[in-house]
Each structure stands twice: as C-alpha cells, then as structure tokens.
C-alpha positions in Angstrom: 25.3 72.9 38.5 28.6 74.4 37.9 31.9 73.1 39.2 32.1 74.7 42.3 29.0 73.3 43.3 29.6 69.8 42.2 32.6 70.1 44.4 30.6 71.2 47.4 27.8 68.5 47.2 30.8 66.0 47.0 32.2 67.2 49.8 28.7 67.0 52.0 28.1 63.6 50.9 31.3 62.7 52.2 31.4 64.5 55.6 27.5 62.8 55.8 29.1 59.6 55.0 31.9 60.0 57.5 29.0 60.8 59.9 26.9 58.4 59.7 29.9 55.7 59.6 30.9 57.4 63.0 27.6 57.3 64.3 27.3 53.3 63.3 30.5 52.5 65.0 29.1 54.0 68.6 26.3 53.0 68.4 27.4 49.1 68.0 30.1 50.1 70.3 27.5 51.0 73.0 24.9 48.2 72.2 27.4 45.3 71.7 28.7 45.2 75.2 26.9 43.1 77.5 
C-alpha cells in the first residue's frame, strides 16, 4: 500500500460517500411527499 494507492482508495471512499449521500437525499425526496 504505497501512496498512490492510499490516495486512490481515499478518493473511492469519498466519491462512494458522495453517492450514497445523493442517493439518501432522493430517495427521502421521493418518499416524503405525500
């Protein structure tokens, strides 16, 4: 686990992170209204 990929696994965890945060905000965005 060099650098490089320390840098890489840091930058999936936060495009997953941006994901799923995206994915939480339709979904209650969908399922909230009446």
């Amino acid at each position: 686990m060099g650098p490089t990929t320390d840098v890489a696994v840091a930058h999936a965890v936060t495009v997953v992170a941006c994901a799923a945060e995206t994915v939480v905000e339709t979904w209650t965005a969908v399922f909230a209204e009446p």
